[in-house]
TITOR-655253 format. One record per residue (C-alpha): y, x, z. Coordinates in steps of 0.001 Angstrom, whole numbers. Each point is the difference from the previous one (the first is absolute). Example, Ala and Ser with C-alpha at 12.3 -4.5 7.8 and 13.67 -1.06 7.14 Angstrom:
       y       x       z
   -4500   12300    7800
    3440    1370    -660
// end
This chain:
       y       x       z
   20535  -37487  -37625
    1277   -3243    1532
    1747    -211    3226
   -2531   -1699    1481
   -2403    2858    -803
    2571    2902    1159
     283   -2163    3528
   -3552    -512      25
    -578    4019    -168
    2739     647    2447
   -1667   -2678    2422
   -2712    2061    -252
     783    3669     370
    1979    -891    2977
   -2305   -2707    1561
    -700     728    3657
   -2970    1131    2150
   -1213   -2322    2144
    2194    2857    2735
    2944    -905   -1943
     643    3200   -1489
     -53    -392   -4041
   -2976    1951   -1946
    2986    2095   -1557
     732     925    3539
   -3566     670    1763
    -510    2631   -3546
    3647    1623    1267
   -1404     452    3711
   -3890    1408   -1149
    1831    2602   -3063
    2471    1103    2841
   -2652     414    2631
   -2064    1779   -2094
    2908    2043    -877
    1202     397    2968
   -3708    1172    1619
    -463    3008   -2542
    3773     797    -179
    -790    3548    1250
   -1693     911   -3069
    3233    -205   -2241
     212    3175    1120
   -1123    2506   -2356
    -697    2721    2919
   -1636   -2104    2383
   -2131   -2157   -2396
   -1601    3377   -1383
    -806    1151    3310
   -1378   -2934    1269
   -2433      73   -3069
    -816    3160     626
   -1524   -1521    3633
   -1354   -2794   -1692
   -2018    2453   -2347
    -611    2566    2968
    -919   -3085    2170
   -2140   -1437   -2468
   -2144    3148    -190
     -50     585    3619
   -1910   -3293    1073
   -2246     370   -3130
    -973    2731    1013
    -655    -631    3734
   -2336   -2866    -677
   -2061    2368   -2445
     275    2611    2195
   -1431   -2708    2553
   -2844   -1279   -2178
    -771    3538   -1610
    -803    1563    3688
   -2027   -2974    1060
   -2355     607   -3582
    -111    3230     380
    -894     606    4006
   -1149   -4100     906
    1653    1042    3381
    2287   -2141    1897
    1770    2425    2727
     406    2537   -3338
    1612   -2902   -1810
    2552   -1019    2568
      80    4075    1067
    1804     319   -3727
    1628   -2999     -59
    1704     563    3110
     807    3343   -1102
    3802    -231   -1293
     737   -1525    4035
     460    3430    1730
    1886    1757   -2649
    2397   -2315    -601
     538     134    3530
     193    3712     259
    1981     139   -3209
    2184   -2484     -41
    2606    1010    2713
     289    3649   -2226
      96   -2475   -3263
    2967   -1359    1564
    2070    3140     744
   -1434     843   -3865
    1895   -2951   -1111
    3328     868    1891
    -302    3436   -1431
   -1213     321   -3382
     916   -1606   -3293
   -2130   -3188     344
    -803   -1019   -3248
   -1829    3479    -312
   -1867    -931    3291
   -1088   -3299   -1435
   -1218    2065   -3396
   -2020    2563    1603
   -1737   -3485    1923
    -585   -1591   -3222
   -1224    2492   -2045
   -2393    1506    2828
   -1584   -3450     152
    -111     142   -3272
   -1664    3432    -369
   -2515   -1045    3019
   -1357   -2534   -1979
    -603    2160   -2775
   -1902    2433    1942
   -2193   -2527    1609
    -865   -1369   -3155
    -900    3700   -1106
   -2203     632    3068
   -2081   -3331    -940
     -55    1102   -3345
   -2038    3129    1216
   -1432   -1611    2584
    1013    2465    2367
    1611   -2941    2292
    -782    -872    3658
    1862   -2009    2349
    1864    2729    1482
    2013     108   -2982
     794   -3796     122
    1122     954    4318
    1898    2463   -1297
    2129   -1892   -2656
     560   -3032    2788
    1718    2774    2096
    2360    1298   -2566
      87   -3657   -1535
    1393    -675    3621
    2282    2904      20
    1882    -948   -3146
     924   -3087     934
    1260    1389    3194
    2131    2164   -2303
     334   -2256   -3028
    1068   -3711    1957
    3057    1509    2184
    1698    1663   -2477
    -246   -2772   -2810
    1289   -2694    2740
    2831    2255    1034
     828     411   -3810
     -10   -3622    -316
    4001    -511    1113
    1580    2678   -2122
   -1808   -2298   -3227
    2114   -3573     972
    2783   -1578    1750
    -318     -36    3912
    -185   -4011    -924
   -2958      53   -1917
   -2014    2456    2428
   -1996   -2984    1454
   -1087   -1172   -3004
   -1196    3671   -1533
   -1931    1216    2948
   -1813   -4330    -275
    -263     756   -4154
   -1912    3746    1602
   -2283   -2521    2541
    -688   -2481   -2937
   -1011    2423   -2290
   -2067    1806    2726
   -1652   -3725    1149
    -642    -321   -4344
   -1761    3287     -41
   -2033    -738    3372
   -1144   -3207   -1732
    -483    1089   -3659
   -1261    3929      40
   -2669    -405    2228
   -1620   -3163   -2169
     903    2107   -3210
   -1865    3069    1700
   -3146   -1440     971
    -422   -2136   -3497
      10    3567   -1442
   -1646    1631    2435
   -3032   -2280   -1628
     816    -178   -3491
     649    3176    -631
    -825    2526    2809
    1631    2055    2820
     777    2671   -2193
    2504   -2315   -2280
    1560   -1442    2587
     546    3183    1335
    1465    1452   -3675
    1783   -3216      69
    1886     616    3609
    1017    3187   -1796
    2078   -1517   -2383
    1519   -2712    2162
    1066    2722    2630
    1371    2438   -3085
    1397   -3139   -1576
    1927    -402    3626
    1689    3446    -224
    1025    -769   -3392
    2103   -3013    1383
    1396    2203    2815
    1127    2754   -2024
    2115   -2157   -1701
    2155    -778    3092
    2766    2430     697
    -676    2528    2303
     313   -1133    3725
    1528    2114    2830
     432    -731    3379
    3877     482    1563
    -849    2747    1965
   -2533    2742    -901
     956    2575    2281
   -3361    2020     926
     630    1996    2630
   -1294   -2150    2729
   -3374     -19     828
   -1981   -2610   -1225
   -1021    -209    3640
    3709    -934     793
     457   -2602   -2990
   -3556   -1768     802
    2231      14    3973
    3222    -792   -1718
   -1444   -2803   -1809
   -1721   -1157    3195
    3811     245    2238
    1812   -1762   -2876
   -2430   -3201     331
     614    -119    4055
    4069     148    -703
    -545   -2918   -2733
    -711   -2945    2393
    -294   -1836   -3414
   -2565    1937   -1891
   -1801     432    3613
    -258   -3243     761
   -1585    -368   -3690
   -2098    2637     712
   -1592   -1179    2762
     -60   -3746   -1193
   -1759    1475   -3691
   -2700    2106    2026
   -1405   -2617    2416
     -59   -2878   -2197
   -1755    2219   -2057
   -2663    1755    2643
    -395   -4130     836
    -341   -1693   -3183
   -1851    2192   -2628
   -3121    1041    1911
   -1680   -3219    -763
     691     639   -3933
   -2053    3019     810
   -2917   -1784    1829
     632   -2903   -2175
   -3472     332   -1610
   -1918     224    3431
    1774   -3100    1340
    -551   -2218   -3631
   -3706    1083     273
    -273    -737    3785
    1791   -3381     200
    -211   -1387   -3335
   -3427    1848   -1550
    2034     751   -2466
   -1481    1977   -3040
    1930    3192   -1955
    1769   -2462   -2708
    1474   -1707    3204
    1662    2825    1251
    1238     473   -3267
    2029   -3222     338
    1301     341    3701
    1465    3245   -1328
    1210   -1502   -3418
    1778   -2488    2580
    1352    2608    1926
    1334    1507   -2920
    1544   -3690   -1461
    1624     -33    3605
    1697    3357    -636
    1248   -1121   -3344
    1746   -2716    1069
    1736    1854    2341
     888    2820   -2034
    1544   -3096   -2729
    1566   -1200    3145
    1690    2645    1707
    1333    1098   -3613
    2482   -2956     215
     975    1051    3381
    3544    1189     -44
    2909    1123    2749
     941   -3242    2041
   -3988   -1178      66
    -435     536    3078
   -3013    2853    -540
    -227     341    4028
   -1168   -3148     234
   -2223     262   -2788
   -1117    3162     806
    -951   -1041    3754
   -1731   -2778   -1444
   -2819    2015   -1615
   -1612     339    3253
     111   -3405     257
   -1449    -715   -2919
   -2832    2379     138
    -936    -390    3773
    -213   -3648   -1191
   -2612     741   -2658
   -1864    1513    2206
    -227   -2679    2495
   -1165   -2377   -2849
   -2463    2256   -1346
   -1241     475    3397
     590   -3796    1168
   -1599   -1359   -3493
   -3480    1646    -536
     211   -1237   -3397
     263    1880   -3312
    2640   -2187   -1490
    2280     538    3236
    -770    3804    -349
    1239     180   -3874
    3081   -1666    1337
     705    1756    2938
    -382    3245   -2444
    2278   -1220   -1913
    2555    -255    3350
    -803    3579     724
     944    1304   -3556
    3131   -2050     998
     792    1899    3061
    -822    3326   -1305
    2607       8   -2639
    2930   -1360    2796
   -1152    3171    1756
    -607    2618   -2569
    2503    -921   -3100
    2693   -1539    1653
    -589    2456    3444
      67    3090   -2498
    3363   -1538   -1535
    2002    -323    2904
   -1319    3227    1514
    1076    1810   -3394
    3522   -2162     202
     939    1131    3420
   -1171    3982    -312
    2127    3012    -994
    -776     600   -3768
   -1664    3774    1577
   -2244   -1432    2311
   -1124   -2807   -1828
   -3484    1586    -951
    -651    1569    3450
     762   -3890    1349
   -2546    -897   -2750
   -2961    2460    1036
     167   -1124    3536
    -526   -3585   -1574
   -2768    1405   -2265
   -1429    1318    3522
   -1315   -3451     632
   -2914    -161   -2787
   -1151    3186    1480
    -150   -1815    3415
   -1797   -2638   -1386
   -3530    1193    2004
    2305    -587    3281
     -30   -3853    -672
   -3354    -255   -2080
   -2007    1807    2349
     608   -1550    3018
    -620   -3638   -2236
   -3354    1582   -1037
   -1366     289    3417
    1296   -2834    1250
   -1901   -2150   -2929
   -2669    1834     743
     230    -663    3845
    1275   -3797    -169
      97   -1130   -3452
    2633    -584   -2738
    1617   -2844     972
     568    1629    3359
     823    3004   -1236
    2535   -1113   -2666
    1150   -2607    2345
    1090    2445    2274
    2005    1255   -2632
    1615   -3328   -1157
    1333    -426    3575
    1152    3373     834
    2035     328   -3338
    1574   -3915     515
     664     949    3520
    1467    3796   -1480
    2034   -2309   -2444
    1830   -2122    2619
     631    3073    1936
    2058    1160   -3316
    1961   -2709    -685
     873    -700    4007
     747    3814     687
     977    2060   -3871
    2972   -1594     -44
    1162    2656   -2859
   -2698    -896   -2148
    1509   -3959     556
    3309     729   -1256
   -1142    1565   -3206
    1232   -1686   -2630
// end
């Protein structure tokens, strides 16, 4: 090779972006971004139990949108439809303060087990039932209830688990890599569920849930056993669930969270709810339309899961955190202010966004600032909000009913921008969190 050549080569492995930065260099950033967003999974512990949730995940919103289509087939009611749909909402809320006090108690990887493989064994026996043909809807109600009370039991003691599995540094980025996987699953499982659902039958799908949730306990058994620091039992479970409850008042931090996490939330996901009565009211939208808004919404919460993962110690997360509400109140107010389908798949896409700064990186601080044995009591009362969810969607409901969408979801926009100046002029802890 001449010298010429060899200069010629060199010239052009190191020639420059149009930035500036060589092509040698822009490779360097991407392979240590990417490394640096999944880091959490070099470890062995964590990366088994977080594909344990992906598998349990994966099985769980499969088999709500079958559930969801099955009941419809099989009664052509609407109120029994949304009556079983709805029907995980009150037991998780029930549950999920006693799945907390569970979780501060009792070996937790055993809790998360006993979750899995009763999902697991659920599915199985609903398949059975239409097998025989002995099924009714009842059974479907009845599966939404416990379906509701496992998560309350399941979800607080896996996200308490979560900082014994990596380095206090690296805690934003596994409970994001837990948010990513669950905004993966939200997108892909359903899609997978209801191509099956037609190609091969309810009774598959429901075989096939089976395996996913067994295949889920499988990962998690491989994990070492879990225990929480302090599993004295002679309290009442009355006085942990009122323990838990006095240890979030003396933690100005993880109140402040708290009460940031639960109105953002009671503000900002009723209209993912009601999202098909709005598209079909403003835009005439069809069912492949609300397909897409929600595909959007899910595309939203990626990117903030892949986002947040880089987030580190000296990133300011207050800010970013406070900004959420921003971000989603925002969306709002375009979807609202732009009756147009294009600015609704966008502003979707901003609510996904805002969800994750509340819920992944919300979750992370909460879990970085609680005592290791009250971390999964501070979770349930977190988990408490999807059980609320009827306190914001109801009152949007009526209020669509009464005035209209973009009224209704207006409203909504304003009252959580106005709720999200209020936080960054007057939660000063939540500024200073770096």
């Amino acid at each position: 090779m001449s010298v010429q050549d060899s200069t010629d080569r060199n010239d052009t492995e190191g020639s420059l972006h149009p930035s500036g930065v060589s092509r040698r260099s822009l490779i360097g950033i991407l392979l240590r971004t990417l490394t640096h967003t999944f880091e959490s999974l070099e470890h062995r512990n964590y990366r088994l139990l977080w594909l344990g949730m992906v598998f349990s995940m994966g099985g769980f919103q499969m088999q709500m949108v079958v559930r969801g289509i099955y009941v419809y087939d099989l009664t052509g009611d609407r109120i029994i439809t949304s009556i079983v749909a709805l029907g995980f909402a009150p037991s998780l809320l029930l549950v999920s303060l006693y799945g907390g006090v569970l979780g501060d108690r009792m070996e937790r990887r055993l809790l998360i087990q006993i979750s899995q493989l009763l999902g697991g064994a659920l599915a199985a026996v609903i398949a059975v039932l239409m097998i025989t043909q002995l099924i009714n809807w009842g059974h479907l109600f009845i599966v939404s209830v416990i379906h509701g009370a496992m998560f309350a039991v399941q979800m607080p003691a896996r996200q308490a688990a979560i900082p014994s599995l990596v380095p206090k540094s690296q805690m934003s980025n596994a409970f994001a890599l837990n948010a990513m996987a669950m905004s993966i699953m939200t997108l892909v499982a359903p899609a997978i569920g209801g191509v099956l659902y037609d190609e091969v039958g309810p009774v598959t799908v429901y075989w096939i849930v089976a395996g996913i949730m067994l295949s889920a306990v499988v990962f998690t058994s491989l994990v070492p056993r879990m225990y929480p620091p302090d599993t004295n039992t002679k309290s009442s479970v009355v006085g942990n669930i009122i323990a838990g409850f006095k240890y979030i008042g003396r933690n100005k931090v993880v109140l402040n969270l708290m009460i940031y996490s639960v109105i953002v939330a009671l503000l900002s996901m009723p209209f993912r709810m009601l999202v098909q009565v709005y598209a079909k009211d403003i835009y005439g939208s069809d069912g492949s339309d609300v397909g897409l808004l929600l595909t959007a919404l899910g595309v939203g919460g990626l990117i903030g899961s892949l986002s947040i993962a880089n987030l580190r110690k000296g990133h300011r997360r207050g800010w970013i955190l406070l900004s959420g509400a921003f971000v989603a109140g925002g969306s709002l107010a375009l979807i609202v202010g732009l009756p147009y389908f294009a600015a609704g798949m966008i502003g979707m896409i901003g609510l996904g966004l805002g969800e994750q700064a509340r819920w992944a990186l919300g979750q992370s601080l909460m879990m970085e600032h609680a005592d290791d044995k009250y971390r999964a009591r501070v979770m349930s009362v977190l988990m408490m909000t999807f059980g609320l969810m009827p306190l914001g969607t109801a009152p949007m409901g009526f209020a669509m009913d009464a005035f209209g969408g973009r009224f209704a979801v207006g409203i909504y926009g304003v009252v959580l921008l106005a709720f999200a100046v209020y936080s960054v002029m007057f939660m000063s802890r939540l500024r200073r969190l770096i």
